[in-house]
C-alpha positions in Angstrom: 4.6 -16.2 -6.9 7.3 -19.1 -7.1 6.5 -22.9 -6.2 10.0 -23.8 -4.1 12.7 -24.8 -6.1 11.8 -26.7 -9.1 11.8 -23.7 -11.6 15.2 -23.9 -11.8 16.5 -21.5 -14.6 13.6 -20.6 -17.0 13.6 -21.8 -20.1 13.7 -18.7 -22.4 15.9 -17.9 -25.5 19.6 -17.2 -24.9 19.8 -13.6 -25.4 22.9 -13.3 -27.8 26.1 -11.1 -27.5 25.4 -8.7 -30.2 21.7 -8.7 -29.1 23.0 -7.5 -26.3 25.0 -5.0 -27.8 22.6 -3.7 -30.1 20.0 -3.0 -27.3 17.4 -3.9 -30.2 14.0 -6.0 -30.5 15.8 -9.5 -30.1 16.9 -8.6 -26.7 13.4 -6.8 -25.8 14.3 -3.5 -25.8 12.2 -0.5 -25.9 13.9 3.1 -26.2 12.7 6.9 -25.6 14.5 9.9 -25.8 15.0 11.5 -22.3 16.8 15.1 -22.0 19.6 15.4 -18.9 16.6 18.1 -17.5 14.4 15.0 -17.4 17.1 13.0 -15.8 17.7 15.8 -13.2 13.8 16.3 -11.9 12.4 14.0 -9.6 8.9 11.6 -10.7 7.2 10.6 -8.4 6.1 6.5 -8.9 2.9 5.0 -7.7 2.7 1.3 -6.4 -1.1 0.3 -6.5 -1.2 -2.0 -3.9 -4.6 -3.7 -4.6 -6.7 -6.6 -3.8 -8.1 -7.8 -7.2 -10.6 -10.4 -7.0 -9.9 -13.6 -9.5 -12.5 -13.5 -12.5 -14.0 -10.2 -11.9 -12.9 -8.3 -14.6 -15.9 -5.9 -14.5 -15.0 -5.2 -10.6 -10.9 -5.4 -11.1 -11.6 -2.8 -14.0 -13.3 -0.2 -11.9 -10.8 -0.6 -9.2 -8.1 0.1 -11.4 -9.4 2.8 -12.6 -10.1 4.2 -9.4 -6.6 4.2 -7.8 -5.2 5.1 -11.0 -6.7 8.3 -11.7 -6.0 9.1 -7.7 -2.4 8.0 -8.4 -2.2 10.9 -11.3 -4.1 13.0 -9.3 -1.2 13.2 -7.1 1.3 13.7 -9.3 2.5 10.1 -10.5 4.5 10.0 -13.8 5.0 5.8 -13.8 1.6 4.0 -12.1 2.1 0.0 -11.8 0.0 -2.7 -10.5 -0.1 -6.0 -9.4 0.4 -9.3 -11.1 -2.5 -9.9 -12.7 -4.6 -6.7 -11.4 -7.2 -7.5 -14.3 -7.9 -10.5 -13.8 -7.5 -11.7 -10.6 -5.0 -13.7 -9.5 -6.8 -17.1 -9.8 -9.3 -16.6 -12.5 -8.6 -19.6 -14.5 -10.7 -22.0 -12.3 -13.5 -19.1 -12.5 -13.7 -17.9 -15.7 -11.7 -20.0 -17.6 -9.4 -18.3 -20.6 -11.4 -18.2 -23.2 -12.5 -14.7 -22.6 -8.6 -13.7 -23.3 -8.4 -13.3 -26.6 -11.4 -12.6 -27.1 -11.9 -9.5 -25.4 -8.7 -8.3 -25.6 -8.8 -5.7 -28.2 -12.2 -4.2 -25.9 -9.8 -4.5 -22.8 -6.5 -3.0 -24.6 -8.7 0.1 -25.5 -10.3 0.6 -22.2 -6.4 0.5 -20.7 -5.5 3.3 -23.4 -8.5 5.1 -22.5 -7.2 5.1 -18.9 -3.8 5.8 -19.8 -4.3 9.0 -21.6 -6.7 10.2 -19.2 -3.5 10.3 -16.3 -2.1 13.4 -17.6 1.0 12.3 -18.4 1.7 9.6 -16.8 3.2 5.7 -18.0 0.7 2.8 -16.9 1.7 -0.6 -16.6 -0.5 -3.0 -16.3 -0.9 -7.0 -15.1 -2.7 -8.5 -17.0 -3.3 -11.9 -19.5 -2.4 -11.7 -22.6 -3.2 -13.9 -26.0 -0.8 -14.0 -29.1 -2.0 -16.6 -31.7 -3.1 -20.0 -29.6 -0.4 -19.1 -26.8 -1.2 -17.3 -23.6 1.0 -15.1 -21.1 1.3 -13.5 -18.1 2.1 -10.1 -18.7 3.0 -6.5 -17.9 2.2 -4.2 -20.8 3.5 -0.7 -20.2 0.8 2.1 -21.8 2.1 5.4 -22.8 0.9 8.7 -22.0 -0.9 8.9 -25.3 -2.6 5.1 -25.1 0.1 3.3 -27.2 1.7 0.4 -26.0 5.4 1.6 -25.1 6.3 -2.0 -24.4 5.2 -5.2 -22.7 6.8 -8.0 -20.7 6.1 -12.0 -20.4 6.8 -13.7 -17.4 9.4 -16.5 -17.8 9.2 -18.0 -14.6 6.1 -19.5 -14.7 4.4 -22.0 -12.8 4.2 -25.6 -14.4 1.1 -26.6 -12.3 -1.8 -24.8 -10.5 -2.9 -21.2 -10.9 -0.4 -20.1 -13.7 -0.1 -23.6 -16.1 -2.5 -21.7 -18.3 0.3 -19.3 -19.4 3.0 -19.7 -21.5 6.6 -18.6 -20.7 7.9 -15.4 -22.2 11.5 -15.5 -24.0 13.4 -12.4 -23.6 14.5 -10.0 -20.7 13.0 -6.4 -21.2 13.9 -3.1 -20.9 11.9 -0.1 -21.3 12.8 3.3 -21.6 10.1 5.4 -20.2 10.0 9.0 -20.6 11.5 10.9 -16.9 12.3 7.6 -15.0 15.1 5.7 -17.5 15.5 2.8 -18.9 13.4 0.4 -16.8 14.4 -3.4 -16.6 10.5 -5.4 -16.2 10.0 -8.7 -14.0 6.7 -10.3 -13.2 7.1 -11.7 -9.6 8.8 -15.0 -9.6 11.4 -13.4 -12.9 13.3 -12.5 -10.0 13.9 -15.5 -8.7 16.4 -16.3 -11.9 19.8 -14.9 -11.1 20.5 -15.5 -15.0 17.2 -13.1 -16.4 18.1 -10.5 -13.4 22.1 -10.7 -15.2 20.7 -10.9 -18.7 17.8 -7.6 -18.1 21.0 -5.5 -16.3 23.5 -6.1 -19.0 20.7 -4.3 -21.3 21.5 -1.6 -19.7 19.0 -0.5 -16.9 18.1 2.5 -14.5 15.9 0.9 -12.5 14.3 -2.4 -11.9 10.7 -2.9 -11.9 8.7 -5.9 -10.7 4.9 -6.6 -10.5 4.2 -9.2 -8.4 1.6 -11.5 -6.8 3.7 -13.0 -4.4 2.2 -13.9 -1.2 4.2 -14.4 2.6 5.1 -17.9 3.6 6.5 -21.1 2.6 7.0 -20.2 -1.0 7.1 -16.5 -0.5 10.1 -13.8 -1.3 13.0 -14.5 0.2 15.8 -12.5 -0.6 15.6 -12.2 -4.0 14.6 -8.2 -4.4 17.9 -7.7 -1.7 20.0 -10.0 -3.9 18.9 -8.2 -7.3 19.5 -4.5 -6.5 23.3 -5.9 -4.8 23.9 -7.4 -8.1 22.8 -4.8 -10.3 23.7 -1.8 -8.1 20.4 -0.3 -9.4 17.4 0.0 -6.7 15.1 -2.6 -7.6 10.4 -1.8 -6.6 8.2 -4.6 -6.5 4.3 -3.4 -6.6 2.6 -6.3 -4.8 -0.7 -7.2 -4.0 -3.0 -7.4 -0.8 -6.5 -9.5 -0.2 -7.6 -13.4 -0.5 -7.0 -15.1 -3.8 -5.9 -18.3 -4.1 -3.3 -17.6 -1.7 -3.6 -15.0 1.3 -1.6 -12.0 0.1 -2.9 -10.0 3.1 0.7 -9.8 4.5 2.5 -9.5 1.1 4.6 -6.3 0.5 5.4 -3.4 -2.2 9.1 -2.5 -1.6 11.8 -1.1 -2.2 15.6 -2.7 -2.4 18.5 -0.9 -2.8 21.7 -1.8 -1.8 21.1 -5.0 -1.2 19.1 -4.3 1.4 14.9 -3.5 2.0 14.5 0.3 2.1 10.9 0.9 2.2 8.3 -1.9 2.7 4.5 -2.0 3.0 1.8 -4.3 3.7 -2.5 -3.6 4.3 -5.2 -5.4 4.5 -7.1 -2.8 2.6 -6.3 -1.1 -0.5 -3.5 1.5 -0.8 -1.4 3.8 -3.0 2.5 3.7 -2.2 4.4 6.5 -4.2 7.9 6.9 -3.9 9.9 9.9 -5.5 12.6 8.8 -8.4 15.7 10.8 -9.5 16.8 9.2 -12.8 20.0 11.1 -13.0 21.1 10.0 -9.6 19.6 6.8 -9.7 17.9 7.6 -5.8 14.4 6.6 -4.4 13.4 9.1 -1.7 10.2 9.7 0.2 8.0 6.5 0.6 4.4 6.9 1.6 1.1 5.4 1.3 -2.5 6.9 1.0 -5.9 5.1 1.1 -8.4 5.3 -1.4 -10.9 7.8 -2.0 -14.4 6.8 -1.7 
């Protein structure tokens, strides 16, 4: 989510020249090896569109699970969620933060756990994050063997309301994740920043990939997915979010921009899982669909 115009440009570090050049830590750069077979197979990629309730970790936890394994089940080889699928969008005014640090090693092992039990796939995840006395807002991508591959910060956070518990990240990151490429990672209103789209792309990217809690209306998308994937020429996929938070995300939408343009879009009232097929070496999204969830 974005609050109108006052972010302006967020305030992270200047990624340098020969950062950007290297392609190493400093620029938030994570690489895998990935053979031109790879490149030439399709993957398919699973968009969890969920409806996470704020401060019911217990509850969020089981749904994740839930979609996730049905996401490998059908053949998934990257499985995002939400913004904030753990938690809840809103769970500050619930729970509090305390609980962040300290249950995050119990929560980082239980996302391994379900990680290596997708056979195969990547999992990113939305979820708070604690480092020392500072918190984020984060996207941590899990490998298929339950290590961390790499994580993202959001930088364009909120100054007031539902995100001033969270610190703003300081780098643009790119992952490379094994059969899908080297994958630039937004959360939501990172998108909004024509400078952090520039500064992710020029790290070299495949693909961009946004999770995202960004609800319809005043404040809601508006161009800035289309404007990314003209800027970049890569295809850009949001996985969004559905249900009542602290905003109505009911009509909010997973999507797909290439081109400038919206390719495939979709909105429920109810949980669903989008998967899209991904050619790395051709750089082409193809057959969009959505499944409900098995009871």
């Amino acid at each position: 989510m974005r609050e109108g115009s006052e972010h302006g440009e967020p305030p992270y570090r200047a990624i340098r020249r020969r950062d950007l050049l290297a392609g190493g830590a400093a620029a938030g750069v994570t690489t895998f090896a990935m053979s031109p077979l790879q490149a030439q197979q399709g993957r398919t990629i699973a968009l969890l569109h969920l409806d996470p309730r704020p401060g019911e970790i217990e509850l969020n936890k089981r749904l994740i699970e839930k979609a996730v394994l049905q996401a490998a089940s059908l053949g998934a080889r990257l499985i995002v969620t939400p913004e904030l699928c753990l938690s809840g969008y809103g769970f500050r005014d619930r729970i509090g933060t305390a609980w962040i640090a300290e249950q995050q090693p119990a929560l980082r092992e239980w996302a391994a756990g379900l990680a290596r039990r997708t056979n195969g796939a990547c999992l990113v995840l939305g979820q708070p994050e604690a480092e020392g006395d500072a918190l984020f807002n984060s996207m941590t991508v899990f490998a298929p063997d339950g290590s961390v591959a790499g994580r993202h910060r959001k930088i364009a956070v909120l100054r007031v309301g539902s995100e001033s518990w969270s610190s703003p990240g300081d780098r643009p990151t790119v992952v490379d994740i094994p059969g899908i490429g080297r994958t630039g990672l937004f959360v939501c209103a990172d998108m909004y920043s024509q400078r952090l789209v520039g500064e992710t792309a020029a790290l070299g990217c495949d693909l961009l990939l946004s999770s995202a809690a960004w609800a319809e209306g005043m404040h809601g998308p508006s161009g800035e997915w289309e404007a990314a994937s003209r800027a970049t020429q890569r295809p850009v996929v949001v996985c969004n979010r559905t249900g009542h938070d602290v905003l109505d995300f009911s009509g909010a939408r997973s999507v797909a921009a290439v081109d400038g343009a919206i390719a495939f879009a979709h909105a429920s009232a109810g949980n669903r899982i989008v998967t899209v097929d991904w050619t790395a070496a051709s750089r082409t999204l193809s057959s969009w669909r959505t499944v409900g969830l098995d009871r």
